[in-house]
N, C-alpha and C positions, 0 to 999 in steps of 0.2 A: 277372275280373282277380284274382292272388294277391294277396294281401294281406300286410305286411313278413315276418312269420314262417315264411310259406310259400315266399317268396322264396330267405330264406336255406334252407330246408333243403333248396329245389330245389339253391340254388349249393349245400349242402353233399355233395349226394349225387353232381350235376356232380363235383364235385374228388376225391373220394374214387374214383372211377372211370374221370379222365382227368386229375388231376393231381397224380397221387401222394399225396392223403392219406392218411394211415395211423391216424390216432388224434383222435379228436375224444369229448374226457370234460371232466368237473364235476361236481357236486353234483346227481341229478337229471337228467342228459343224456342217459343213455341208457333201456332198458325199462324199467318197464312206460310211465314219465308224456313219455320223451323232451324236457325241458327243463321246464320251470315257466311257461313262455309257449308250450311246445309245439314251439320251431325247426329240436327235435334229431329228430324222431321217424321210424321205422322205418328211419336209419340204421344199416348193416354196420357201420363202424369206430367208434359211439358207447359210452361207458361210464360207468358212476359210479362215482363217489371219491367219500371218506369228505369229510366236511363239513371241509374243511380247506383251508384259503384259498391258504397259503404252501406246500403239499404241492401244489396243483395249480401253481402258477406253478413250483414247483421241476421237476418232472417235466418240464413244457412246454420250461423250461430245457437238461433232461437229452436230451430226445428231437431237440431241435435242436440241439444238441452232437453229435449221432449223427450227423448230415445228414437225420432225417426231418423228414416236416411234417407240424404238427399243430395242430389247432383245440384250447385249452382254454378253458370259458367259468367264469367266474365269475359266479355265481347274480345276484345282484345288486351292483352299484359300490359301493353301502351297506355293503360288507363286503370291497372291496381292497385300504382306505386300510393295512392290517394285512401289506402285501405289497411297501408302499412299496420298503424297502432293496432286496429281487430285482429289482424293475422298472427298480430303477435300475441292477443288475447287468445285465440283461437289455439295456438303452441304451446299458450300457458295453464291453460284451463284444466286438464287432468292433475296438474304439478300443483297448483296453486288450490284444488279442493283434497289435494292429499288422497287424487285416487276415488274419490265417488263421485266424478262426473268427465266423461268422456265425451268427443262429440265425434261419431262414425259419420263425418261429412266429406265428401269432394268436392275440392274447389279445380274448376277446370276453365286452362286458359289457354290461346292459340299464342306462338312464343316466336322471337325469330325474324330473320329476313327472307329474301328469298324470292319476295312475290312482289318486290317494286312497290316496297310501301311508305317509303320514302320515311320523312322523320319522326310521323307520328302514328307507324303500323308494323315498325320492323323493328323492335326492341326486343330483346333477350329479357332474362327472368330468373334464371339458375343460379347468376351467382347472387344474389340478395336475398334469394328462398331459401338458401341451404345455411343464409345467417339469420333465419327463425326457428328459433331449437324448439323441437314437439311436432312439428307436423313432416310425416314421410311426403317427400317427392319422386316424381316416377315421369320420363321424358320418355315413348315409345319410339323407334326408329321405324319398324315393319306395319301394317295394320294387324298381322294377329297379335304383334304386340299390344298396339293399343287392343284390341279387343281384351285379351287376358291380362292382362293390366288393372285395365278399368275393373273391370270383374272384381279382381284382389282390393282394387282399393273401394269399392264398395262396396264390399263386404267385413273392411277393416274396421278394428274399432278403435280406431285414431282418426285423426284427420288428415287428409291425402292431397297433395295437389297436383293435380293430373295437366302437366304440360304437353301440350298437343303442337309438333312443329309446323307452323303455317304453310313451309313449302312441299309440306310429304304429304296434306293434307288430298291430294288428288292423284296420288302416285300408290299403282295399284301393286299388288306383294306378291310374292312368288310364291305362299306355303297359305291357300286355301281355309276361310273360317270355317271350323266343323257345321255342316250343313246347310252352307250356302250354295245357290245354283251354280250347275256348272259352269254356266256361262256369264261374260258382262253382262250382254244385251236382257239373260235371263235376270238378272238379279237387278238392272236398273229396271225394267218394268215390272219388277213387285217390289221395291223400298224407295224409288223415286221422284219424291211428288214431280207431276207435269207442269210447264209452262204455262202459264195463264189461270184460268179460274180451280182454285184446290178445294172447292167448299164441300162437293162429296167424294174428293179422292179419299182413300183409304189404305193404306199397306198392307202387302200380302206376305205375311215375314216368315222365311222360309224354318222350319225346326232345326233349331239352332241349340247346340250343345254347348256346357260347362266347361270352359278352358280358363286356368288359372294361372297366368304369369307372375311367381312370386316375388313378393315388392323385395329389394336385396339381392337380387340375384343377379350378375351379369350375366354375358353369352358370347362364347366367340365363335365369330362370326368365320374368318378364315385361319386356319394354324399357318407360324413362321417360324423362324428359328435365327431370324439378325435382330428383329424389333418388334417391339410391340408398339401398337398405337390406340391408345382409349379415345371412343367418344362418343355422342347422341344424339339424337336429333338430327337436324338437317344437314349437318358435318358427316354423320356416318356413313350414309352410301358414295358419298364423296373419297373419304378416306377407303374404302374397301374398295374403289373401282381402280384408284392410282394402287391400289395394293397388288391386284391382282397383274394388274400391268406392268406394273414393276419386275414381279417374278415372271413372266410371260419375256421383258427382255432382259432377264439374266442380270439384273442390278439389285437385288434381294430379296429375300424370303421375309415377309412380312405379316406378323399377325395381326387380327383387328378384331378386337375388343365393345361388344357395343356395353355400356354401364348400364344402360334401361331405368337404374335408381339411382337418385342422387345421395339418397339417404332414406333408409340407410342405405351403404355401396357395400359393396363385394369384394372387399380388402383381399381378402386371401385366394381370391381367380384373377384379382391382377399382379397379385404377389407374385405367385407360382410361376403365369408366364413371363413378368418381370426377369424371374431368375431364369428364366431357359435364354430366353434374349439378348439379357446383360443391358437391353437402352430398349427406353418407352419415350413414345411421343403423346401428348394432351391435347386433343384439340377440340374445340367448342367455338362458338361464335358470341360468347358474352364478353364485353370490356377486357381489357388485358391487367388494369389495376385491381386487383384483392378478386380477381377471377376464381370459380371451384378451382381451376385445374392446379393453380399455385399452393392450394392444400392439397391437391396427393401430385404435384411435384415432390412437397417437404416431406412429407409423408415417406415418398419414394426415397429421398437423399437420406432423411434420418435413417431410416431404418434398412435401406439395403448400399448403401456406403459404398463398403468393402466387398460387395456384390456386382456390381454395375461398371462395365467400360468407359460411361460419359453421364454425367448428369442428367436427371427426368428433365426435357423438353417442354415447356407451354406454347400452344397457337393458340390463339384467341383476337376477339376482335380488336380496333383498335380504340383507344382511350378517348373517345370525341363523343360530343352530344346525340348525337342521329347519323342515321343514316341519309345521303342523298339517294333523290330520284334515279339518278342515271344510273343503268348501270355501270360505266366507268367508276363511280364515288362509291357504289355499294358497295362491287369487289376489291376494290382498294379497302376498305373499312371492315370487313367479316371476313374468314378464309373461304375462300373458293380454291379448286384445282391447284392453281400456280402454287400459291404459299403451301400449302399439304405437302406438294410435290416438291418443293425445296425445301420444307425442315425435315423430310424422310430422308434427301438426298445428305445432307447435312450431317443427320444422326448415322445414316449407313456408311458414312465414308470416315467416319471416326474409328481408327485401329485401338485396339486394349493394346 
């Protein structure tokens, strides 16, 4: 099975081939290293740019002005925040020409903890994206997520920001890309560039089929009947493994909800199993102040009240500038296992 990085470069060499990609550059993106996680590699239409943050959102800008489409990735989220104003040009742009100019771009960036990146490689993203109105986000948890994912948002014709979670980025899936080999070892020796001299490696990219994960849509992951728990990224298979285990010793049936988009989200698939459950848990690893999950907390208390056992739940990271190196300081700071596993226990032990 690929694994998320592998994924995307399947989707990205899919679109560059069947759906008019033209340009897919960053910091790093294209030869000899093909990304910093490896996503971009023995891509045709890849390139690097000079280390300049606001130069590549500008250009992504310019080329979707054009009518092309194009993937630009920024190295790491740790170093967007400096891009702010464009993004929010970028949101505004269809609104503000009243409809005759759209820009079908993805902006894709690696998000998150997870990987010991200490204070300046382990930042969140989610919640400050989802307060730029106009451009849809999409956070994959599986890799055929991110494959059909990506697909959807480059082919959108909005602007898409494709958060890619830095710790799933090597963590291979259990539901197979259409057409990829059957094996690892097959598939790292036709999409893997080698170690040491790449100047006539070349990929041998196995036929690879059209899979559309639509942006908006969530997915549950396991059905429950005491709680639901929403989440994304590198939080989700965390939450699904204490889930299952949960039900395994007899302390509750637990549903898990992955959201895949942040926006638009899938109000009415977490509605639904809201109301079979009666208590949902939020959990994400961005800051805990003006966090997403605090708008469909509200979301949840407005509007299902007189529905629910105990108030909508937030886990979220904690309110401090960075992350530390250790891991002792990281898991103290993002949820890991423990905190999952005590606001479940929490939420299951509250009687109606």
């Amino acid at each position: 099975m690929a694994n998320m990085a592998q994924a995307i470069r399947m989707a990205l060499h899919f679109a560059e081939e069947n759906l008019e990609l033209t340009e897919v550059f960053g910091q790093d993106v294209g030869a000899p290293l093909g990304g910093v996680f490896t996503a971009t590699q023995g891509l045709k239409t890849s390139w690097n740019t000079p280390l300049d943050e606001r130069g590549i959102i500008g250009a992504a800008m310019g080329l979707g002005l054009a009518g092309q489409r194009c993937v630009a990735e920024i190295q790491f989220c740790d170093y967007i925040f400096n891009t702010i104003d464009l993004l929010k040009m970028v949101g505004n742009t269809y609104w503000a020409t009243n409809g005759l100019c759209n820009l079908p771009i993805v902006i894709m960036t690696p998000v998150g903890a997870g990987i010991r990146g200490s204070i300046y490689h382990s930042h969140s993203f989610d919640a400050l994206a989802t307060r730029l109105p106009g451009i849809k986000i999409v956070m994959p948890s599986t890799p055929l997520d991110a494959y059909g994912l990506l697909l959807a948002a480059i082919e959108d014709p909005d602007p898409v920001l494709f958060l890619k979670p830095k710790a799933l980025l090597r963590i291979r899936g259990e539901e197979p890309i259409p057409g990829e080999p059957k094996t690892d070892k097959e598939l790292k020796a036709a999409i893997d560039a080698p170690l040491g001299d790449r100047s006539k490696w070349k990929p041998k990219w196995p036929p690879l089929e059209k899979i559309i994960v639509p942006i908006g849509k969530a997915k549950t992951l396991k059905t429950g009947s005491d709680l639901t728990v929403v989440s994304y990224g590198r939080t989700l298979p965390i939450c699904l493994s204490v889930a299952r285990e949960y039900e395994k010793q007899g302390k509750g049936s637990v549903e898990v909800i992955d959201l895949r988009s942040l926006y638009p989200y899938d109000w009415q698939h977490l509605k639904a199993s809201i109301l079979k459950t009666k208590r949902v848990l939020y959990v994400n690893e961005d800051t805990e102040v003006t966090n997403f999950g605090e708008h469909l907390a509200y979301r949840t208390n407005r509007e299902l009240f007189y529905d629910i056992y105990a108030p909508a739940k937030v886990l979220a990271g904690q309110n401090v500038p960075g992350i530390g190196l250790h891991p002792n300081l990281e898991e103290a700071t993002v949820p890991y296992e423990h905190q999952i596993k005590e606001s479940m226990t929490e939420l299951l032990e509250l009687k109606p």
